[in-house]
MDTraj code that builds the backbone (N, CA, C; nanometers):
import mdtraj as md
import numpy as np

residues = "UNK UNK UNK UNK UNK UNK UNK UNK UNK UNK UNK UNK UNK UNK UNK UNK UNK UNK UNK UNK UNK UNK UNK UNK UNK UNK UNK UNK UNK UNK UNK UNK UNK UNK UNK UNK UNK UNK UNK UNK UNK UNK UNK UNK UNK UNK UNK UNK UNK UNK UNK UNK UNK UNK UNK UNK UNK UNK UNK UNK UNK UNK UNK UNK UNK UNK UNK UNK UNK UNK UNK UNK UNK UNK UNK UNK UNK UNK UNK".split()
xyz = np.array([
    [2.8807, 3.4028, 12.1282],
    [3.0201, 3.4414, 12.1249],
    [3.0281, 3.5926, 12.1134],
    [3.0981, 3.6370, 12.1905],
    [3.1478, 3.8211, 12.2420],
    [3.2761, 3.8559, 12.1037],
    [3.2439, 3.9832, 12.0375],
    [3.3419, 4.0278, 11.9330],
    [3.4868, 4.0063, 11.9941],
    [3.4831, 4.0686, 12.1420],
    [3.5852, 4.0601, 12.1687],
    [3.6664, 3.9619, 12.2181],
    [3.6230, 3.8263, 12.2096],
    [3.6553, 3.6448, 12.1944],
    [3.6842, 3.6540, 12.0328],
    [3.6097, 3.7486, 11.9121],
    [3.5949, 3.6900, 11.7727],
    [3.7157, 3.7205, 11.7206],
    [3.7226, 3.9055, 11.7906],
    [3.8277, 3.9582, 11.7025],
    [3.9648, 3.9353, 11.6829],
    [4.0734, 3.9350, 11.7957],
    [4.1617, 3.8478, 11.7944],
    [4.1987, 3.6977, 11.7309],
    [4.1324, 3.6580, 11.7144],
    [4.1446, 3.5482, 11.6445],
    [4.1250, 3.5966, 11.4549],
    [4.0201, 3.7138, 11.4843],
    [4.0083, 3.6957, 11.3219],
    [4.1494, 3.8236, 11.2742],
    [4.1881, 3.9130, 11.3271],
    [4.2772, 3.9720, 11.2862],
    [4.4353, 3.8625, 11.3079],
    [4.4096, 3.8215, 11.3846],
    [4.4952, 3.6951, 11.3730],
    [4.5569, 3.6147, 11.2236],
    [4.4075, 3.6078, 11.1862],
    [4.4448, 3.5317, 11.0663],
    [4.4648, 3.5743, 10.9585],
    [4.4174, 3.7090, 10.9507],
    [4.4504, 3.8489, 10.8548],
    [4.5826, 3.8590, 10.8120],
    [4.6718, 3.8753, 10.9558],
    [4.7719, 3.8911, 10.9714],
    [4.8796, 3.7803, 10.9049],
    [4.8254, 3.6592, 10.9304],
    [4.9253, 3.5337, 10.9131],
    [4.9000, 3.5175, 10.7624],
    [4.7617, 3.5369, 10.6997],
    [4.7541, 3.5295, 10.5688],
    [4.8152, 3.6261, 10.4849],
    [4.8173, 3.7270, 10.5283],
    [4.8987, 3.8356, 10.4824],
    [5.0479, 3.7922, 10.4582],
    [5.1148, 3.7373, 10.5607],
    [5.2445, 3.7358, 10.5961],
    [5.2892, 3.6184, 10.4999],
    [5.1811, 3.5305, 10.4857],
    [5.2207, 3.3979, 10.3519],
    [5.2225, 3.4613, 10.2185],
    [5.0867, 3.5656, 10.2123],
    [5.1027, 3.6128, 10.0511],
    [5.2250, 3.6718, 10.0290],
    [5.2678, 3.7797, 10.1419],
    [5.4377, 3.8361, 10.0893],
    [5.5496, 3.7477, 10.1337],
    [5.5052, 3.6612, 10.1613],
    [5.6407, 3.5175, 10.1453],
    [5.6227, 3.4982, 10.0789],
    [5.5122, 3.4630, 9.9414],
    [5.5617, 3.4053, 9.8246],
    [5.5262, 3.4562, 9.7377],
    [5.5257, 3.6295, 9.7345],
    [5.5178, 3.7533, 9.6412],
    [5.6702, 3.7314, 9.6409],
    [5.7362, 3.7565, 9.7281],
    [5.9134, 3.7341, 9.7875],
    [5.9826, 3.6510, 9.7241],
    [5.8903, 3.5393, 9.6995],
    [6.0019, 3.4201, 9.6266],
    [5.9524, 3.4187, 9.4766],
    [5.8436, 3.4742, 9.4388],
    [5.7853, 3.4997, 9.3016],
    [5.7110, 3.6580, 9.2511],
    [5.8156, 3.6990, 9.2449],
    [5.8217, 3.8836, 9.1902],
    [5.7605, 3.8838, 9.0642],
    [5.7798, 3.8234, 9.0044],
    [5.7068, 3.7858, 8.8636],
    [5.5410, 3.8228, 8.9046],
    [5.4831, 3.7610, 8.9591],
    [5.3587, 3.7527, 8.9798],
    [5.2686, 3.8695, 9.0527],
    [5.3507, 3.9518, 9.1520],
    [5.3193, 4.1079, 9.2149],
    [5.2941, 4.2087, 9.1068],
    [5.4098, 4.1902, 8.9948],
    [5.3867, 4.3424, 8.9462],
    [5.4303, 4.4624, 8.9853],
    [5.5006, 4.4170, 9.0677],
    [5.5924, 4.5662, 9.1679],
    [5.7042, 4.4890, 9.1519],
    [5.7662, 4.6415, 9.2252],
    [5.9203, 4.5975, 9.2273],
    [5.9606, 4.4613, 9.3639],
    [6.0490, 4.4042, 9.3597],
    [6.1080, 4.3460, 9.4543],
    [6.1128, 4.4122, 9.5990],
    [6.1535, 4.5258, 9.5945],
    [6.2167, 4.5961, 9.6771],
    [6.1150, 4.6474, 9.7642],
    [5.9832, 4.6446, 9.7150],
    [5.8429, 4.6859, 9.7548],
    [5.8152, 4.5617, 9.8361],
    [5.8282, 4.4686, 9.7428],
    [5.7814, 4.3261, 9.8363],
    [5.8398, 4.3383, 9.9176],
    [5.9782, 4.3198, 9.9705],
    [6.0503, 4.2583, 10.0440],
    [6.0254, 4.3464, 10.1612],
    [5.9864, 4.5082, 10.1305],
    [5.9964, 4.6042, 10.2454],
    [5.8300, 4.5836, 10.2929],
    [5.7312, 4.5119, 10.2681],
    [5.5702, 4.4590, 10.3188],
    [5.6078, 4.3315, 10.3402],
    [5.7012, 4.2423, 10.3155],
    [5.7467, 4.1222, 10.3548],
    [5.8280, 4.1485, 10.5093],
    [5.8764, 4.2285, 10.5572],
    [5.9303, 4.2712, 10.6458],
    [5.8381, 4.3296, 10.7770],
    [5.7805, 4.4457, 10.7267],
    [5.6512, 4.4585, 10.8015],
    [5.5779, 4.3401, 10.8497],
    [5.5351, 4.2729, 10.7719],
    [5.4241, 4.1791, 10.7791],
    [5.4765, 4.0380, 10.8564],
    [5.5907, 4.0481, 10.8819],
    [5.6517, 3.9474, 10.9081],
    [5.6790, 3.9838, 11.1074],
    [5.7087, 4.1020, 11.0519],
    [5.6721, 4.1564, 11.2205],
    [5.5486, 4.1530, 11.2814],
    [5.4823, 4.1917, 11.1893],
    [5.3408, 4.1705, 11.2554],
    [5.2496, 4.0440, 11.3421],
    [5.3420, 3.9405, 11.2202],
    [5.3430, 3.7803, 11.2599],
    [5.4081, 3.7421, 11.3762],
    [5.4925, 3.8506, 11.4130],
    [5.5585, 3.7916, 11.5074],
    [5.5059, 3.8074, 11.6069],
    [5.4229, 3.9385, 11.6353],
    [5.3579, 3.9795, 11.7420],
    [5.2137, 3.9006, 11.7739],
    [5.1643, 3.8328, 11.6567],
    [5.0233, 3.7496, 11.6376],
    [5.0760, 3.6113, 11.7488],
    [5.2043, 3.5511, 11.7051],
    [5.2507, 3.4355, 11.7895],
    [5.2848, 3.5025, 11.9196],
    [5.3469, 3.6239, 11.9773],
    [5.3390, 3.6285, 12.1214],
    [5.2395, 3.6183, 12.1621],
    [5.1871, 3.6635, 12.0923],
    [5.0061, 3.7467, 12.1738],
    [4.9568, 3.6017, 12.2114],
    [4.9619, 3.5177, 12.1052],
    [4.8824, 3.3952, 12.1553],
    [4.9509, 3.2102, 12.2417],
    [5.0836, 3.2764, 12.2239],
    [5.1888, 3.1886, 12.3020],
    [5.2482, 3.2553, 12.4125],
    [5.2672, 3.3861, 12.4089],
    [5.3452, 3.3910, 12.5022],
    [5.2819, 3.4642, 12.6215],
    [5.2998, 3.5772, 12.7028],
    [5.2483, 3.6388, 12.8191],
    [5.1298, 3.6960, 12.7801],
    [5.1057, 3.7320, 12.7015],
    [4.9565, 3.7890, 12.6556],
    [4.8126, 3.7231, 12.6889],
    [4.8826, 3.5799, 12.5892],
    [4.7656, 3.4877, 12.6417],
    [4.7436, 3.4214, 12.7315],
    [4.8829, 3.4189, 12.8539],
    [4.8848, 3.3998, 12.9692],
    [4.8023, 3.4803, 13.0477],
    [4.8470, 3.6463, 13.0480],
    [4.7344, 3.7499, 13.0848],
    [4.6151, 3.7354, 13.0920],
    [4.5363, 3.7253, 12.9322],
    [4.4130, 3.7101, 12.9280],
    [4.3358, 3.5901, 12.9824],
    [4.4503, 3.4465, 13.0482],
    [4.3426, 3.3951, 13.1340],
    [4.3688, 3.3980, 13.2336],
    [4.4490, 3.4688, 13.3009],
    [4.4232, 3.5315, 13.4365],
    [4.3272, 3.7024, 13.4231],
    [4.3111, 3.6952, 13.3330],
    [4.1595, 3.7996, 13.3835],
    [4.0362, 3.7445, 13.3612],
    [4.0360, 3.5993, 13.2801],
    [3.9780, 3.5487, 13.2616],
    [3.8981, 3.4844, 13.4220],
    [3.9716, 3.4034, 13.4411],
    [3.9290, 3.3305, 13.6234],
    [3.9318, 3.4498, 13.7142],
    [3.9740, 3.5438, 13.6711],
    [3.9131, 3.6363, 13.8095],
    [3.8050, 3.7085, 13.7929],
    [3.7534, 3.6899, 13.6491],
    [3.6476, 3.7660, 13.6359],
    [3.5297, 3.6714, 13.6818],
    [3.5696, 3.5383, 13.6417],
    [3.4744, 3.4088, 13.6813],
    [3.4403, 3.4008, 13.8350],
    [3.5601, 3.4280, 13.8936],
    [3.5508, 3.4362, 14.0395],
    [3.4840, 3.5120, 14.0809],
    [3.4592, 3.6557, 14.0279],
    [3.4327, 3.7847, 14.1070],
    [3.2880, 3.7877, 14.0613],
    [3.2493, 3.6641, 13.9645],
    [3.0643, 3.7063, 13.9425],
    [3.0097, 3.5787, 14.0240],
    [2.8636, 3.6170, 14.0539],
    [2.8059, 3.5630, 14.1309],
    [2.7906, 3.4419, 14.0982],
    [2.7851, 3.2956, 14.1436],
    [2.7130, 3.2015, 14.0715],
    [2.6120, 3.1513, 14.0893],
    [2.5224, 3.0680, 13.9693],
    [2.3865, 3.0601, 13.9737],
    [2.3444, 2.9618, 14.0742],
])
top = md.Topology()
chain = top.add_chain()
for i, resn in enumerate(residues, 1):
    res = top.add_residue(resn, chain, resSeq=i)
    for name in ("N", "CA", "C"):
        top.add_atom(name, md.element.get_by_symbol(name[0]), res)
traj = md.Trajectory(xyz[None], top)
């Protein structure tokens, strides 16, 4: 397996795990140690970030990547 098959997937999950811890830093402030206002503004970020993790892998992105995928298949020789 190629990093660049690994990485996407693993910043992927960086991302989505991230985006759960400040969902429920968000609903339990008690437990951060910061202010609210801190959470909610890395709850925001992070939530964008999530959003871009689901295009990338639902929408035209990952459409993209397998059309470079079969043309790269196409364009090498076979055994």
């Amino acid at each position: 397996m190629h990093f660049k098959d690994v990485a996407p997937t693993l910043i992927s999950t960086i991302i989505l795990f991230g985006f759960i811890l400040f969902s429920f830093l968000a609903m339990k402030p008690e437990y951060s140690g910061v202010k609210q206002e801190v959470v909610l503004f890395l709850l925001g970020a992070w939530s964008t970030m999530a959003a871009g993790v689901v295009n990338y892998w639902v929408g035209s992105s990952a459409g993209s990547k397998n059309k470079d995928d079969i043309i790269a298949k196409q364009g090498s020789p076979s055994p």
